[in-house]
N, C-alpha and C positions, 0 to 999 in steps of 0.2 A: 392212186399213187401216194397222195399226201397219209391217208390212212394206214397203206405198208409200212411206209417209211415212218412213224409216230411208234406203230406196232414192234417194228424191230429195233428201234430206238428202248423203248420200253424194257423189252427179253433184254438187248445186251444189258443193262441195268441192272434188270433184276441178276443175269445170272454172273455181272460183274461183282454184285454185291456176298455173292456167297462166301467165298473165302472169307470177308469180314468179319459176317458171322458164324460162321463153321465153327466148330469145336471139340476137335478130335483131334488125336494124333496117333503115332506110331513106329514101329520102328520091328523089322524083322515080322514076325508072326503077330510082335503084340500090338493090339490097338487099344486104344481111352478113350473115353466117351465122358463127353461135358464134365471136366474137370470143375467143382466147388464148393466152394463156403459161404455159409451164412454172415451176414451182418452183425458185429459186436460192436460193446460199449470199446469206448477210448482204453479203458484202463483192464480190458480183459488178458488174462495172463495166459488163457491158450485159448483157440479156435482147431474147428474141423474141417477136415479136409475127406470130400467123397467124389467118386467116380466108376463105373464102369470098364474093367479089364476085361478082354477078348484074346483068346490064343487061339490063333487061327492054325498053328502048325501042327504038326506031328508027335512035338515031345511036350511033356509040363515043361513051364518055367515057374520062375521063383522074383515073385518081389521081394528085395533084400534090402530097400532103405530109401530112404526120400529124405530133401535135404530144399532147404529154401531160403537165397538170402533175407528176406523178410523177417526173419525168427531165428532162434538160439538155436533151437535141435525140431527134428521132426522125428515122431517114433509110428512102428506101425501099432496099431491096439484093435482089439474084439471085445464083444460081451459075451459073457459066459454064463450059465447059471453055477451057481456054488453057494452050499447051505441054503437050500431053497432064498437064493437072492440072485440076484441080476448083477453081477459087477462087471468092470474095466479090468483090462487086462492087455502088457505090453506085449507081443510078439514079435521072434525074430524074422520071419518071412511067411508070406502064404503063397500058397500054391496055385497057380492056374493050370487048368488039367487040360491036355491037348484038347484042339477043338472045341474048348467048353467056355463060359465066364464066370466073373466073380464079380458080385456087386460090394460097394463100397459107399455104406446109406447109412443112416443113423439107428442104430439099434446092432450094427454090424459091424464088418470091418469098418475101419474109419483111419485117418492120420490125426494124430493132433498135433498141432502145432505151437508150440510153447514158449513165451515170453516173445511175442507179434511186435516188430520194433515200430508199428503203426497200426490206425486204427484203417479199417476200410470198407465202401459204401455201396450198395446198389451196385451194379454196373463197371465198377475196376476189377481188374487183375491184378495177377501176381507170380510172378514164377517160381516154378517148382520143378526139381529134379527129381527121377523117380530112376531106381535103379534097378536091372534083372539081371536073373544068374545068367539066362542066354540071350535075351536082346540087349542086354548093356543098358548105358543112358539113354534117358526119352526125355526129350526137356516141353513142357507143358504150360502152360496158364489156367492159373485156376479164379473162376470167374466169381466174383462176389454176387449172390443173390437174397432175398427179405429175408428177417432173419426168422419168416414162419415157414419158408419155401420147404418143398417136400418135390424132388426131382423122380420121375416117372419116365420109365421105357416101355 
């Protein structure tokens, strides 16, 4: 008896504890997966922002803008080759193709985040609004992680 009663003790826990850690959101068709950024210096003038977009529905939508009180402007950006080089490059939205995703990693799409009116560590968040042509607002937290981290699906 004393051992069920420990045992189920134990599950409600753990599976009280998930929403804590969870890290997704969504809204209509679209979902996000582990919204973050890496760790910067105090006096870094912009940081990135990556995540996981999922359109579960029928028609594309369109990420059209992110926006974060933490910072001055949020813009979306890609790497592109051009002139046999690799640059940055601003875009006004990307497309999620029904039923399909888009990852948002370093080397690819990315947010950046410009003039951070703080610095932040390990382990904080931070909110962010992320805006689509057919789900509208999705308001997010985007999780600070090392600043060698390399996020995997």
């Amino acid at each position: 008896m004393k051992k069920t009663l420990i045992n189920a003790l134990v599950a409600i826990a753990f599976f009280a504890a998930i929403p804590a850690h969870a890290h997704d959101y969504g809204a209509n068709s679209i979902k996000i997966d582990h919204p973050w950024s890496r760790e910067a210096p105090p006096n870094a003038k912009v940081i990135a922002g990556f995540f996981q977009l999922k359109n579960n529905g029928t028609e594309d939508d369109f990420l059209i803008s992110a926006s974060t009180p933490v910072a001055d402007r949020v813009e979306i950006h890609t790497h592109i080759m051009e002139d046999d080089m690799m640059k940055m490059r601003q875009v006004n939205s990307v497309r999620i193709g029904a039923m399909n995703m888009v990852m948002f990693k370093p080397g690819s799409f990315h947010l950046m985040i410009f003039e951070p009116k703080q610095s932040f560590k390990k382990g904080e968040r931070f909110p962010m609004t992320l805006t689509f042509k057919r789900a509208g607002t999705i308001e997010i937290e985007v999780a600070i992680e090392e600043n060698n981290h390399q996020h995997a699906h």
